[in-house]
N, C-alpha and C positions, 0 to 999 in steps of 0.2 A: 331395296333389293339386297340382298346374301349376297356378300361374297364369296367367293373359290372355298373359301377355308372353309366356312359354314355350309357353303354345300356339300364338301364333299366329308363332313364329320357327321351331318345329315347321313348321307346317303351309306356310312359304315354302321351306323347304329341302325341304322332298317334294316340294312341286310341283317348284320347278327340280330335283330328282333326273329326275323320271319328266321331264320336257320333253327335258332333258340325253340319255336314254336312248333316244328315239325314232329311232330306224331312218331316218333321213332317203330310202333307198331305198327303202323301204314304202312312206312316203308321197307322196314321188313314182307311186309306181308305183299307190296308189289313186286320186290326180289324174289323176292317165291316163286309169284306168277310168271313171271321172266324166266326165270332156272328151268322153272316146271314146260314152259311152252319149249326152249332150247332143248331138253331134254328130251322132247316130243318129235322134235323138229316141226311143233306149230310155226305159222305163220302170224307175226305180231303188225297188228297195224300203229303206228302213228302217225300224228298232225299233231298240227298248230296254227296259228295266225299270228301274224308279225312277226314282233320280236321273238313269241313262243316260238314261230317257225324255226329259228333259228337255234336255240334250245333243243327244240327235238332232234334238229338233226344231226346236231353233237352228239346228245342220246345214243342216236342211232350208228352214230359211228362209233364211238366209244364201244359199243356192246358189239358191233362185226370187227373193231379190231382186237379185242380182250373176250373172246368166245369162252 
């Protein structure tokens, strides 16, 4: 079994893998769709499950308190 240390240098090097790996044009291009619904005053739906759940809803509060 891993100790403390190895996991948790594990789990710094995935995260910066998956950070590293993000599509910087995606993301832009879902900022957009964000902007562009706000702008509209569409209505944005999101979810999740589980832990995602909890993610969105940071999301989601992040973007009602930063309009």
């Amino acid at each position: 079994m891993k100790n403390l240390f190895d996991q948790i240098e594990d789990y710094k090097r995935e995260s910066s893998n998956i950070v590293t790996n993000i599509n910087t044009e995606e993301v832009a291009s879902f900022v957009n769709l964000i902007l562009e619904a706000y702008e509209n005053e569409a209505t944005v739906f999101a979810c999740g499950n589980g832990g995602n759940a909890a993610g969105v809803q940071n999301l989601v509060v992040d973007m009602n308190m930063h309009p």
